[in-house]
PAFIDREN-848569 format. One record per residue: residue in one letter; x negated, y, z of N, C-alpha, C in turn. Coordinates in steps of 0.1 Angstrom, whole numbers, padded with zeros to 4 digits, always signed. Atoms other than C-alpha are relative to their C-alpha. Example, Ala and Ser with C-alpha at 12.3 -4.5 7.8 and 13.67 -1.06 7.14 Angstrom:
! PAFIDREN-848569
A-0009-0012+0000-0123-0045+0078-0009+0012+0000 S+0009-0011+0000-0137-0011+0071+0008+0011+0008 
END
This chain:
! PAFIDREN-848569
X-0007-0008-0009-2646-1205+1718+0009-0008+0008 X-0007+0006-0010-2630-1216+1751+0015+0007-0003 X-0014-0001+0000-2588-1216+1749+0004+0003+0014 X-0007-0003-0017-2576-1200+1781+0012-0002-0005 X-0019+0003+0000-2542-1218+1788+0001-0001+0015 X-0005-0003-0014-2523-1215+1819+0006-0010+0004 X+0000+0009-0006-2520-1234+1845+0012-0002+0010 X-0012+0002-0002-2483-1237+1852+0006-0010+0006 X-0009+0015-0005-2468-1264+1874+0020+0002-0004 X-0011+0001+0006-2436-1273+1863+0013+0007+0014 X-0008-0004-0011-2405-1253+1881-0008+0014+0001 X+0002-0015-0008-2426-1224+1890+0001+0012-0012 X+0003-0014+0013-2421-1188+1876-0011+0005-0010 X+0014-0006+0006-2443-1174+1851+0002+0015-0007 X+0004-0015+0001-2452-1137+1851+0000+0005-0017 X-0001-0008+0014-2443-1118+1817-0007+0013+0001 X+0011-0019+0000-2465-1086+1803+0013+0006-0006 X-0009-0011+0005-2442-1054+1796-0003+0001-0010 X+0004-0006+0010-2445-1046+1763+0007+0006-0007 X-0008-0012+0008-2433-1020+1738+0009-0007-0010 X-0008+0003+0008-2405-1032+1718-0003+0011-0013 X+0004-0003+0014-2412-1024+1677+0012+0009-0005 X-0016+0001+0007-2377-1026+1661+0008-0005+0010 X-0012-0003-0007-2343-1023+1668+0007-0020-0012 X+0003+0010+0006-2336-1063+1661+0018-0010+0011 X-0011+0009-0005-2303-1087+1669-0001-0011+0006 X+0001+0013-0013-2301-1114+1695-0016+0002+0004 X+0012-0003-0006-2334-1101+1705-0001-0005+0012 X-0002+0008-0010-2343-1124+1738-0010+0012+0013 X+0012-0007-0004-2368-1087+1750+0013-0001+0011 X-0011-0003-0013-2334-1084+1779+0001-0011+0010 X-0001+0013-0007-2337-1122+1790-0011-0003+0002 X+0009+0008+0004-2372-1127+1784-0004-0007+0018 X+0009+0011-0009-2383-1140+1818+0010-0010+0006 X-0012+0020-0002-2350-1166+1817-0009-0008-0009 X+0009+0009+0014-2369-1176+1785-0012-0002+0006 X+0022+0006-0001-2409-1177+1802+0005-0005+0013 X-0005+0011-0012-2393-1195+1834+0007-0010-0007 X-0011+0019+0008-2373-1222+1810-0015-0007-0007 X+0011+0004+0004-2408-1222+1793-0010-0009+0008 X+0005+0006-0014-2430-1228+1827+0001-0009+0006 X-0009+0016-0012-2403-1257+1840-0007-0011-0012 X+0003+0009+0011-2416-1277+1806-0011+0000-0006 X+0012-0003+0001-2450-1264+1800-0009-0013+0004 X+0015+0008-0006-2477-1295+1801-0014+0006-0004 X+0014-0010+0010-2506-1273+1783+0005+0000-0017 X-0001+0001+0013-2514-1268+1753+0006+0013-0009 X-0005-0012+0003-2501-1240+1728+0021+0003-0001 X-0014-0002+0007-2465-1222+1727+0003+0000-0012 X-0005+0000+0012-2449-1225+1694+0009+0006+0003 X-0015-0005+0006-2424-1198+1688+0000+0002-0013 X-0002+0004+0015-2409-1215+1660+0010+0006-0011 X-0008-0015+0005-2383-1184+1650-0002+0011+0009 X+0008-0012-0004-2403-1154+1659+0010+0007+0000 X-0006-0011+0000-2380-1130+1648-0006+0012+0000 X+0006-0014+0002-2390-1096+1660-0011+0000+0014 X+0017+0006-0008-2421-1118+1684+0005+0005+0014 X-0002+0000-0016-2405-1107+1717-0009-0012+0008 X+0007+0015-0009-2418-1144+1731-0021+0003-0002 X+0008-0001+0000-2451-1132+1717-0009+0017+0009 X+0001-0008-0015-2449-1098+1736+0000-0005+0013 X+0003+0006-0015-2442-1114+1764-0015-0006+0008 X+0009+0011-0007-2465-1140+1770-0014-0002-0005 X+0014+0004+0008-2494-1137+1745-0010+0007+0011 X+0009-0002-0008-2516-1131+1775-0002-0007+0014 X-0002+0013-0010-2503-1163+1793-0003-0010-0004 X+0004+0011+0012-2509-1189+1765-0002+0005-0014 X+0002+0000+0013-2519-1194+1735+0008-0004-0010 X-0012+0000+0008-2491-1185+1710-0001-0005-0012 X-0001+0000+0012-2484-1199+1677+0015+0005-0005 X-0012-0008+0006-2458-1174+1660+0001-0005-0010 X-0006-0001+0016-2439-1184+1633+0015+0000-0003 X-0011+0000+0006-2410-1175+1611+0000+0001-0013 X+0001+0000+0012-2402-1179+1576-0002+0011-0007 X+0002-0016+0006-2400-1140+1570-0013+0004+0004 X+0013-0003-0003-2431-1124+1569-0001+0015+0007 X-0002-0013-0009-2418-1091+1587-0004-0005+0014 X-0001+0003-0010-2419-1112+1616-0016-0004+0009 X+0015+0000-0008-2458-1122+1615-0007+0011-0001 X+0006-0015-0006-2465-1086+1613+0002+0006+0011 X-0003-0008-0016-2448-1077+1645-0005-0009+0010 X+0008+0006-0007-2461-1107+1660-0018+0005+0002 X+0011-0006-0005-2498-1096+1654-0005+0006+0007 X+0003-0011-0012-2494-1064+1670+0002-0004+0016 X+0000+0005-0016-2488-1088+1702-0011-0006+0004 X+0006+0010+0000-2513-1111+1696-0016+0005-0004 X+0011+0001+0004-2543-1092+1677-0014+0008+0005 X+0011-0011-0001-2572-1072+1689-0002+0007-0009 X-0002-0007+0013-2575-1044+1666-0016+0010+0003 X+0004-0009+0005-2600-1020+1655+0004+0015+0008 X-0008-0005+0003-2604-0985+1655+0009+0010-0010 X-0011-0012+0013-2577-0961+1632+0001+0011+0004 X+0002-0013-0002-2590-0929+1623+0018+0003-0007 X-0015-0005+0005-2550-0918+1625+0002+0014-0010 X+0000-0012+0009-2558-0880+1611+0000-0002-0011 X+0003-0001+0016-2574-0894+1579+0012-0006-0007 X-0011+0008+0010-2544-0915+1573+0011+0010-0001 X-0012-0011-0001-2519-0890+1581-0006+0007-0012 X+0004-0011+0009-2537-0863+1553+0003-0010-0013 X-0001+0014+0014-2539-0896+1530+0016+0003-0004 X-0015+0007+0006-2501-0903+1534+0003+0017-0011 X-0004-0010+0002-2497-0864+1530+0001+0000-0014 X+0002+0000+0014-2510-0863+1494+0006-0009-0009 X-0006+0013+0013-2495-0890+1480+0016+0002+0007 X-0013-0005-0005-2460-0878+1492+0003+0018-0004 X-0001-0016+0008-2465-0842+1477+0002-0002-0015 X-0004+0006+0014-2469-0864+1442+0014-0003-0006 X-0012+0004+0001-2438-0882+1450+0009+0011+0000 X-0005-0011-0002-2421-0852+1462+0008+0008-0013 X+0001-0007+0009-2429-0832+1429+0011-0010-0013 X-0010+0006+0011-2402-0861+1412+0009+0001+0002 X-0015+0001-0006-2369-0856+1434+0004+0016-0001 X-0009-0015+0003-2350-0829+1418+0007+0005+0013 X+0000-0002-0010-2343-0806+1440+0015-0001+0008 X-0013-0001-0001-2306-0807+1441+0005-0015+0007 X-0003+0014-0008-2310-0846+1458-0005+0006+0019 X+0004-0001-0015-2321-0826+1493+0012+0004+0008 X-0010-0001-0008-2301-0825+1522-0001+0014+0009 X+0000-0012-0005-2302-0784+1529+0009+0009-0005 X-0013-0014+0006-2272-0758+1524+0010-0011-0009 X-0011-0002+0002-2243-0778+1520+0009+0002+0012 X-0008-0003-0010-2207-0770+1533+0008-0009+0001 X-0016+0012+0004-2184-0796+1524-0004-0012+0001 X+0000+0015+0002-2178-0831+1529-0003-0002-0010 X+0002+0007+0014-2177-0830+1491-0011+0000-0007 X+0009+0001-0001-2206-0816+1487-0012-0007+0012 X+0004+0012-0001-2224-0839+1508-0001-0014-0005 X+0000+0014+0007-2211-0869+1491-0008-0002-0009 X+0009+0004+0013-2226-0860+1459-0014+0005+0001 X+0012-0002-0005-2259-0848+1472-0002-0020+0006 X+0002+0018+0001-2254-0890+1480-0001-0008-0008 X+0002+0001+0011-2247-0899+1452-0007+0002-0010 X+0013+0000+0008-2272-0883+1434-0013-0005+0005 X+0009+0009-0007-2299-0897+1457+0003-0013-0002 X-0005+0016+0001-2283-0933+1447-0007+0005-0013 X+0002+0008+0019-2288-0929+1408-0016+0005-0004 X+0013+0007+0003-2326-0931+1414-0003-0015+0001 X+0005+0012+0002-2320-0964+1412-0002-0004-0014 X+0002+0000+0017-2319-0958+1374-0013+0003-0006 X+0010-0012+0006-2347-0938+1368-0016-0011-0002 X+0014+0004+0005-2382-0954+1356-0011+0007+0005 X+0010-0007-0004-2412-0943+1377-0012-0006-0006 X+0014-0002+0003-2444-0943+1368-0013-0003+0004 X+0011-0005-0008-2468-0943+1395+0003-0012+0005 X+0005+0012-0009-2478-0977+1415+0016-0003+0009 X-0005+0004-0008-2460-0970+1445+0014+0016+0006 X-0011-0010+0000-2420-0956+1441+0009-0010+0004 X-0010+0011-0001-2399-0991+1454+0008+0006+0011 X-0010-0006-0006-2381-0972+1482+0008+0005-0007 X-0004-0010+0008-2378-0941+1461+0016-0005-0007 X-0008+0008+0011-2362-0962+1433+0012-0009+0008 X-0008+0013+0001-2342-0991+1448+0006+0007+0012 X-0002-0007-0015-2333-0967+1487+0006+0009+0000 X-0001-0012+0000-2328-0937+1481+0022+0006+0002 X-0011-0002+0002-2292-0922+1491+0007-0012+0005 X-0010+0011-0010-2285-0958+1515+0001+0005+0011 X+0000-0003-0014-2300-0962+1546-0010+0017+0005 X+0008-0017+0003-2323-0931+1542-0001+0005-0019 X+0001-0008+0011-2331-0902+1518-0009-0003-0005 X+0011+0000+0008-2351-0897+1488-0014+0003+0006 X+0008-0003-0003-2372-0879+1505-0008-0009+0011 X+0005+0010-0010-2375-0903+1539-0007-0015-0008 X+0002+0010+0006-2379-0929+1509-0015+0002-0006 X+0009-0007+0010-2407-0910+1492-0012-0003+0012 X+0007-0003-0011-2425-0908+1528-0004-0019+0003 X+0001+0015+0002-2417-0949+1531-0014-0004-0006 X+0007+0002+0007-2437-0954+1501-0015+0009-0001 X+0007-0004-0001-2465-0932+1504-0008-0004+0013 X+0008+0007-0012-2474-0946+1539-0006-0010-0001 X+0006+0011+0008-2473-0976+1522-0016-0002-0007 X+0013-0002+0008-2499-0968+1496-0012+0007+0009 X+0015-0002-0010-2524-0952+1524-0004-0011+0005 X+0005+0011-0009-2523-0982+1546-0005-0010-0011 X+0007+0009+0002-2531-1006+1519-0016+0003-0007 X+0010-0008+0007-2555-0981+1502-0011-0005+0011 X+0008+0002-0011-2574-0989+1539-0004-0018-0003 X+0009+0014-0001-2574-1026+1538-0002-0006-0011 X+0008+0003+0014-2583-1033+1500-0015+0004+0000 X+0012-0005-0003-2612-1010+1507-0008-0008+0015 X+0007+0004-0013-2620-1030+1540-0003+0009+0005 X+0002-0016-0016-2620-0999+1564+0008-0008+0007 X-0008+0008-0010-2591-1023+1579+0001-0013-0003 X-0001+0017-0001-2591-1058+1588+0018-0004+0000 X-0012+0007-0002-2557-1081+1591+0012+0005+0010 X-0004-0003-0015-2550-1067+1627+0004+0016-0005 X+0001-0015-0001-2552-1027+1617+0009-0001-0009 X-0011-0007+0013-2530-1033+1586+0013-0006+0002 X-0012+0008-0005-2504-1056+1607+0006+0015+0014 X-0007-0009-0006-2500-1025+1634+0003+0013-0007 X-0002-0015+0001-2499-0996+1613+0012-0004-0013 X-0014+0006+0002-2468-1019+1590+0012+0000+0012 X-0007+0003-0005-2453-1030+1622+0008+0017+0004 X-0003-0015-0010-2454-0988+1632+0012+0003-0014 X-0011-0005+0009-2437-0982+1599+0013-0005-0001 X-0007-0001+0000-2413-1003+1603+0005+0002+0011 X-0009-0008-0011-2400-0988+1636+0003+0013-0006 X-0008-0010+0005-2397-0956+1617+0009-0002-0009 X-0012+0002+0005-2373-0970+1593+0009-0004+0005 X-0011+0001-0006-2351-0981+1620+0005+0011+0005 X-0006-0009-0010-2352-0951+1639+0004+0010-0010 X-0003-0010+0009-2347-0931+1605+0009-0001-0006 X-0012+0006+0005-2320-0952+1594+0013+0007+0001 X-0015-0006-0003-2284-0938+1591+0007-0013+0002 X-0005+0012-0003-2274-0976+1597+0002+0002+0018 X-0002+0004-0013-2269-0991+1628-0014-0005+0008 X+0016+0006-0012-2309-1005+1637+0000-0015-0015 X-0003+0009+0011-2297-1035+1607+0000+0004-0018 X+0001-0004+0014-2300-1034+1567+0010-0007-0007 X-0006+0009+0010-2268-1057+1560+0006+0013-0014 X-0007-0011+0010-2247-1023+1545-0004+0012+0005 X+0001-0021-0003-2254-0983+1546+0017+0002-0001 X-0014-0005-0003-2225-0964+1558+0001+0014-0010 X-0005-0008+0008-2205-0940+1532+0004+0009+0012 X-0001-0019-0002-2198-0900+1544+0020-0003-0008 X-0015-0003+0004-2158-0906+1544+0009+0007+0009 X-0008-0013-0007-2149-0880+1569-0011+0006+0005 X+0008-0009-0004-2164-0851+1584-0012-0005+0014 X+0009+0003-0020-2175-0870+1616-0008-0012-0005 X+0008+0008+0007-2191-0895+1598-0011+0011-0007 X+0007-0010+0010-2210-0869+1573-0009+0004+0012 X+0009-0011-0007-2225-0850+1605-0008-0012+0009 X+0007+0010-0007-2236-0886+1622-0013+0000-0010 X+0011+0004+0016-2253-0897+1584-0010+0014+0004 X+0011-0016+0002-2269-0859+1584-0010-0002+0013 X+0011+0002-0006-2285-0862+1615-0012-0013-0002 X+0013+0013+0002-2306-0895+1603-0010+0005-0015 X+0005-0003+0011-2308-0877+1571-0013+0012-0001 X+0007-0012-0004-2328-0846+1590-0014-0003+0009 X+0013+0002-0006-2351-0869+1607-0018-0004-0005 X+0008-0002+0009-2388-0867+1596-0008-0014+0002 X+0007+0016-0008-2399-0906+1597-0013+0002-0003 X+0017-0002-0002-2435-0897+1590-0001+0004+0010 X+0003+0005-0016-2435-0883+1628+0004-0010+0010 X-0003+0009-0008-2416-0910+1639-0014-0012-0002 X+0016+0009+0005-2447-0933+1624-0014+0001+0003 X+0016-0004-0006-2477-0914+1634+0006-0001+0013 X-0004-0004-0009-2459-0910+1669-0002-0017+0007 X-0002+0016-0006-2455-0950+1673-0014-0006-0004 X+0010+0006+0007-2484-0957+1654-0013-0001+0013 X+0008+0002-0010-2506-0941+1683+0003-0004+0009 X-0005+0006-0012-2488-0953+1712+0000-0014-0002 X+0001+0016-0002-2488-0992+1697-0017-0004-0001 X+0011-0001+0000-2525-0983+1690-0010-0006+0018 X+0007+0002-0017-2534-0977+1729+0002-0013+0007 X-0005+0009-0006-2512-1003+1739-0007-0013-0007 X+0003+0011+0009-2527-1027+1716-0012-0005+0008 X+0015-0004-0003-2563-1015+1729+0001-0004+0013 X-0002+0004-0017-2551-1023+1769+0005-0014+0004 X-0004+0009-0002-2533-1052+1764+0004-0017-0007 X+0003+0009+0009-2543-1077+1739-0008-0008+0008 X+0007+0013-0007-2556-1109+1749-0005-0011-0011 X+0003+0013+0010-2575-1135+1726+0001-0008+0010 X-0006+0014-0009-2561-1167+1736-0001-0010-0012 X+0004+0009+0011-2573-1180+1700+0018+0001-0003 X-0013+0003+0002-2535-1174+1689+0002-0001-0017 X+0000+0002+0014-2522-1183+1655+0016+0002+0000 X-0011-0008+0004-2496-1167+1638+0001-0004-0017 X-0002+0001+0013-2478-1182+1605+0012+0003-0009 X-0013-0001+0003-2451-1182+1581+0003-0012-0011 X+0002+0011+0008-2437-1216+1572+0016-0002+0004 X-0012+0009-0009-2401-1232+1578-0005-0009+0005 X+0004+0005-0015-2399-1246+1611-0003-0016-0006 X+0004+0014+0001-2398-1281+1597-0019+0001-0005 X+0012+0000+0004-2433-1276+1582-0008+0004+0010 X+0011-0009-0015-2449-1254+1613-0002-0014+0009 X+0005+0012-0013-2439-1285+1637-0010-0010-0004 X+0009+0013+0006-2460-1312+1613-0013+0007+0004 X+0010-0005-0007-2488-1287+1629-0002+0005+0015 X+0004-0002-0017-2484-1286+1665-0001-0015+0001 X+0004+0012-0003-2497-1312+1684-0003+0000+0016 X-0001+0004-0020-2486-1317+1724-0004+0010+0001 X-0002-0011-0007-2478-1283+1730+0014-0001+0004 X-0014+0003-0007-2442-1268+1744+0003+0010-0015 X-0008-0004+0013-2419-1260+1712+0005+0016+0004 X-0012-0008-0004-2398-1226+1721+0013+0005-0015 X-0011+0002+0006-2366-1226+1697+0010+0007+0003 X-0017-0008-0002-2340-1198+1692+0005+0002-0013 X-0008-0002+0012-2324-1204+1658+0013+0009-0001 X-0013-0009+0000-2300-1184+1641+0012-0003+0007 X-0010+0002-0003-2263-1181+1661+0008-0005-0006 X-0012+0003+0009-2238-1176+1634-0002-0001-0013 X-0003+0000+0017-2227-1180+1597-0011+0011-0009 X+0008-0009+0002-2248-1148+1594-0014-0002-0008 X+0010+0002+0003-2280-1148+1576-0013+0008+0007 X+0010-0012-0002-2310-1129+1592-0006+0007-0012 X+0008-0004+0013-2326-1123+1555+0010+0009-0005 X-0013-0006+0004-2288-1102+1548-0003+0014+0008 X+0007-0011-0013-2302-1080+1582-0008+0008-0003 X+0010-0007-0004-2334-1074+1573-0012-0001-0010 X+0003-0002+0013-2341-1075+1539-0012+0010-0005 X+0003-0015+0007-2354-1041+1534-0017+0001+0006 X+0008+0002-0008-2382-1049+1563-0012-0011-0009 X+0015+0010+0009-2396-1081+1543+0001+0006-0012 X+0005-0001+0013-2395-1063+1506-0010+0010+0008 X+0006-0008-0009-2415-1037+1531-0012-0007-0004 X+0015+0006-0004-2441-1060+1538-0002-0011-0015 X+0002+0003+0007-2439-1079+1505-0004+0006-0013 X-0001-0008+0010-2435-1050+1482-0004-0004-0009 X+0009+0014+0011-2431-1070+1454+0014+0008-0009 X-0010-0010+0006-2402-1046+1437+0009-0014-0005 X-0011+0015+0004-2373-1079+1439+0007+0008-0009 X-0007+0000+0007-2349-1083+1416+0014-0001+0010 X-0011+0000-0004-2319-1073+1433+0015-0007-0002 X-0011+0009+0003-2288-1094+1441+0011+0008-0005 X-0013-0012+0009-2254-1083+1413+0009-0009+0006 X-0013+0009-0005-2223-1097+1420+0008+0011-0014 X-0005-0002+0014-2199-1093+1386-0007+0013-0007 X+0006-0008+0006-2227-1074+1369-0009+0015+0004 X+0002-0014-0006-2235-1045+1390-0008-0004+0012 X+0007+0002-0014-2261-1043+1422+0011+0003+0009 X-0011+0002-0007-2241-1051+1454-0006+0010+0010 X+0002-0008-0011-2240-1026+1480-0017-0001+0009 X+0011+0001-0014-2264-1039+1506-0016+0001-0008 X+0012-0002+0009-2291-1039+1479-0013-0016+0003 X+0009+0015-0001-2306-1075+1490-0008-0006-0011 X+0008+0002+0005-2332-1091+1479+0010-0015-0011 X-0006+0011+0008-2322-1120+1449+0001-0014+0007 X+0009+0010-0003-2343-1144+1463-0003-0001+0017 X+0000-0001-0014-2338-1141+1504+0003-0011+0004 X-0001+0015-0009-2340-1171+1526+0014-0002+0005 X-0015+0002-0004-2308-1193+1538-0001-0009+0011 X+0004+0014-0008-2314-1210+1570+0015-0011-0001 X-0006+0003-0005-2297-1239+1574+0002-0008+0018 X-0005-0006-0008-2290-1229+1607+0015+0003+0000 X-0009-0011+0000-2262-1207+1598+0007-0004-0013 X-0005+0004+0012-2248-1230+1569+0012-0015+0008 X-0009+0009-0015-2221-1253+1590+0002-0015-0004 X+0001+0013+0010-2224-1283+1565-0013-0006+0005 X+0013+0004-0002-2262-1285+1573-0003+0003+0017 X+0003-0007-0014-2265-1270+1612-0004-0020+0007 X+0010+0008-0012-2268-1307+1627-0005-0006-0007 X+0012+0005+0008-2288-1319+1603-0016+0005+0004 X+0009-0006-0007-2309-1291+1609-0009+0000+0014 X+0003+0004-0012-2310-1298+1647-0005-0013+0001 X+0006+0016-0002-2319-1336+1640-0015+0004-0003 X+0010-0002+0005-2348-1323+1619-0014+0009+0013 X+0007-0009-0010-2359-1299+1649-0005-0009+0011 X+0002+0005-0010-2356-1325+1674-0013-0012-0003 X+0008+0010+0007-2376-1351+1657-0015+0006-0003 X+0009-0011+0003-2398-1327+1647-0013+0002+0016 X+0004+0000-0014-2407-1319+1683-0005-0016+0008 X+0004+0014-0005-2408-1358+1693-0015-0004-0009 X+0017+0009+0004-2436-1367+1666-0011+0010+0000 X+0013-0010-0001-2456-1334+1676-0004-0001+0013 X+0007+0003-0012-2458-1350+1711+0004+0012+0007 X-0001-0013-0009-2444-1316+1725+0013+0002+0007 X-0013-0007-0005-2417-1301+1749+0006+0008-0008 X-0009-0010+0006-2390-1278+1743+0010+0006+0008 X-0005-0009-0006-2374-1249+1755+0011+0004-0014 X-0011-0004+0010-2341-1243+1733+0006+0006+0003 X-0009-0010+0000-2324-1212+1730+0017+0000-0007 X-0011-0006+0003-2284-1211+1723+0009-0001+0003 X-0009-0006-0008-2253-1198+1731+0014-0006-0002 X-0008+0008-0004-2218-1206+1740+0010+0007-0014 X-0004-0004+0014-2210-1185+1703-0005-0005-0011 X+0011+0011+0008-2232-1213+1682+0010-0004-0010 X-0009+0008+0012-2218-1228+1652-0001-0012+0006 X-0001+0014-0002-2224-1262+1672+0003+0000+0011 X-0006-0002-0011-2208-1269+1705-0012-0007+0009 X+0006+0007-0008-2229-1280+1736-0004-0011+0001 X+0000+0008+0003-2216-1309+1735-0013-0006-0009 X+0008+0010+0013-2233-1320+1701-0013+0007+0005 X+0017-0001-0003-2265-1302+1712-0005-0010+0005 X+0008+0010-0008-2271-1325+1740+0000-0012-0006 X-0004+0018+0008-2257-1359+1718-0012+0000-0006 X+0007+0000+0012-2281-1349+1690-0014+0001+0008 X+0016-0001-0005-2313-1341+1714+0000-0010+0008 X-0003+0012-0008-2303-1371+1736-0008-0015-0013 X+0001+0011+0012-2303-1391+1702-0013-0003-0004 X+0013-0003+0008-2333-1379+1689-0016-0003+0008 X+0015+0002-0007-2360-1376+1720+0000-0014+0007 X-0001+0010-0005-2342-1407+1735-0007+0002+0017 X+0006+0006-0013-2357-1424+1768-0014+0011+0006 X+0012-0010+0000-2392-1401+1764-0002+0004+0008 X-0007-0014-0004-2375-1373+1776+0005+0003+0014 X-0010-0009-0004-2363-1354+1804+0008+0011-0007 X-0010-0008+0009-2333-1333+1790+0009+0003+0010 X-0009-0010-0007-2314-1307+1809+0001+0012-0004 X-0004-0010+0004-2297-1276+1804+0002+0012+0009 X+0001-0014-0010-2296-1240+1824+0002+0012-0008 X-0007-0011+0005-2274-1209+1815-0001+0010+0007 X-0004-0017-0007-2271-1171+1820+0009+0006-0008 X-0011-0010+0009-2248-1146+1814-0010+0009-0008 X+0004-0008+0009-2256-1122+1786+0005+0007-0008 X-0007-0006+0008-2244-1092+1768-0007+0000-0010 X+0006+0003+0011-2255-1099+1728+0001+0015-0008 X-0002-0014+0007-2260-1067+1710+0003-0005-0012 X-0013+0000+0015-2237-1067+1679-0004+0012-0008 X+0004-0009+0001-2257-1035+1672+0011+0006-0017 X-0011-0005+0008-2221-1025+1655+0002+0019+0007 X-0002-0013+0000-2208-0986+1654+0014+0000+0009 X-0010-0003-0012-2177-0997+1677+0005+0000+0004 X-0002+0002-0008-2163-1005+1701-0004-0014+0009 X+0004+0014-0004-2174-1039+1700-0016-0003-0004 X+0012-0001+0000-2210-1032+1702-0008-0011+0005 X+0007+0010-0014-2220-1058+1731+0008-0007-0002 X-0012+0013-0005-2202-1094+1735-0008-0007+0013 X+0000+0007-0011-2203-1112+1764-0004-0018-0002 X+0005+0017+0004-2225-1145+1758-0004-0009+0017 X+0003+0009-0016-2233-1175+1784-0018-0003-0014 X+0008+0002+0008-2267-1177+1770-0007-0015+0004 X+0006+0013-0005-2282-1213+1772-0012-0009-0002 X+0017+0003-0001-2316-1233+1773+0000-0013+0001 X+0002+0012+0000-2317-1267+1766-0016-0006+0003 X+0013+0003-0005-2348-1281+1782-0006-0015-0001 X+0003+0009-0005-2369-1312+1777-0010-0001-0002 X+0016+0001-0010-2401-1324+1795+0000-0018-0006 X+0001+0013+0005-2419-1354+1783-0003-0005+0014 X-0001+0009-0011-2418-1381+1807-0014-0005+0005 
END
């Protein structure tokens, strides 16, 4: 198979495809992206893109029908949303799966006492403990294959019942690709569709660090409305719309999509252009979006305690720690990235901001240090409001977003 790569002179713009945004995702670059595929374009000699922190694959939306993408990020939520940019799919008889999920969500159903549903109360107080009792199925011993929402969810970010729906979608879609009715591609869009219904069904903010407690009335009637929404039509609803879109605008470009830490990914490119937007702050992404990769790993973790007891956010034990976002390791990290990029013979387009755990300054010292003489190395900023996808007032900050650039000589 011939590699269609694009034929980009350095400096000139390069045309981005529209595409459907999945999830509701932090420092997401879908508002900048054609600062990001013009910083790409100025540094482009051929060869494949490497986005080497996917995230939620924006760079792979974009462009997977410009070059030949290599997606990767350590979390594996992120090469399912990547696919849906990247894969040609099949087609998905949607009816049958819908009746599938149906039944296996009438089983579940038949376990959530009825007194955990969210219909005919009057009171704050009665709401709370209609919360409460949806929480203490995290006690209960199920039975049946597939109850890890149910059990470990229930009564945070959604209800028993939205949890029940969770898991049963679950068990259709893999029920499809164990049986081979679905290939790799059909069981990465009709994941990536479910998890846009758990964002949009969320009583959070669009994030999985903490669920919000019902401690006044104006709170209680926000929670209720997430609590009233039916994410089974939010999922068949996305599911056909990323279907068509999939079907109109998918491009084989031979792309490859993994999940490796970045130091390991680079020891497999070879004289391509890097693209680079590591974590900003102290923050973890695995703290965010936890709930997404036990999703796609469903592997029922051992949840993290803190003095004996599971800790609010419900995180996984065992969640990734970039260091990135560890201020001891950050230019370590950056040495390893830069180096990394030099013995893979490739450019680099680097994403970060004027809110970084490392200052400008040491960016350019450390990528100066690293690519040396080789290199062209320059820098090019925009303004940018960063969604904080907080409840508020300080929703949006005000970033200088920035793009460290270097072009091999």
């Amino acid at each position: 198979m011939t590699i269609a790569t694009a034929s980009i002179h350095p400096d000139q713009e390069c045309l981005t495809r529209q595409f459907p945004q999945q999830i509701k995702y932090m420092g997401s670059k879908a508002k900048i992206i054609d600062f990001v595929a013009d910083s790409i374009a100025s540094v482009y000699q051929g060869g494949a893109v490497c986005d080497l922190f996917s995230g939620s694959a924006s760079l792979s939306g974009a462009l997977g029908a410009t070059y030949p993408i290599v997606s990767n990020d350590i979390q594996h939520y992120s090469a399912i949303l990547a696919s849906v940019y990247l894969r040609e799919i099949g087609s998905i008889d949607i009816d049958d799966l819908q009746r599938d999920a149906f039944v296996n969500q009438r089983k579940a159903q038949n376990l959530i006492p009825v007194e955990l549903q969210y219909a005919g109360f009057g009171t704050l107080e009665e709401f709370q403990e209609i919360e409460k009792l949806n929480q203490t199925l995290i006690h209960e011993n199920f039975r049946h294959r597939y109850h890890l929402f149910l059990k470990n969810y229930s009564g945070t970010w959604w209800s028993a019942e939205q949890c029940s729906w969770i898991d049963a979608i679950k068990q259709a879609i893999d029920k499809r690709r164990k049986s081979g009715a679905w290939g790799d591609a059909e069981y990465a869009l009709a994941m990536a569709s479910l998890m846009h219904a758990m964002a949009y069904s969320s009583q959070g903010t669009g994030h999985y660090a903490q669920y919000r407690d019902a401690k006044t009335e104006a709170s209680m009637r926000d929670i209720n409305i997430y609590r009233q929404k039916r994410l089974q039509d939010l999922f068949f609803r996305k599911l056909n719309q990323m279907q068509i879109w999939v079907q109109e605008n998918v491009v084989d470009l031979n792309h490859s999509i993994v999940t490796k830490d970045y130091q390991d990914c680079l020891k497999g490119i070879d004289a391509g252009t890097v693209y680079a937007d590591p974590p900003y702050a102290f923050v973890h992404y695995s703290r965010f979006y936890h709930a997404m990769e036990t999703l796609c790993l469903y592997d029922y973790p051992e949840l993290q305690e803190k003095g004996g007891s599971i800790v609010k956010g419900r995180y996984r034990g065992d969640r990734h720690q970039s260091p990135f976002c560890i201020r001891t390791q950050v230019d370590e990290a950056f040495r390893s990235l830069f180096n990394g990029v030099l013995q893979s013979n490739s450019c680099l387009a680097l994403s970060y901001s004027n809110t970084a755990m490392i200052t400008l300054e040491k960016l350019i010292f450390l990528a100066e240090e690293c690519l040396g003489a080789k290199y062209k190395i320059w820098v090019e900023d925009q303004d940018h409001k960063h969604m904080t996808m907080g409840r508020s007032n300080d929703r949006d900050r005000d970033v200088k977003e920035i793009m460290l650039l270097a072009r091999k000589k």
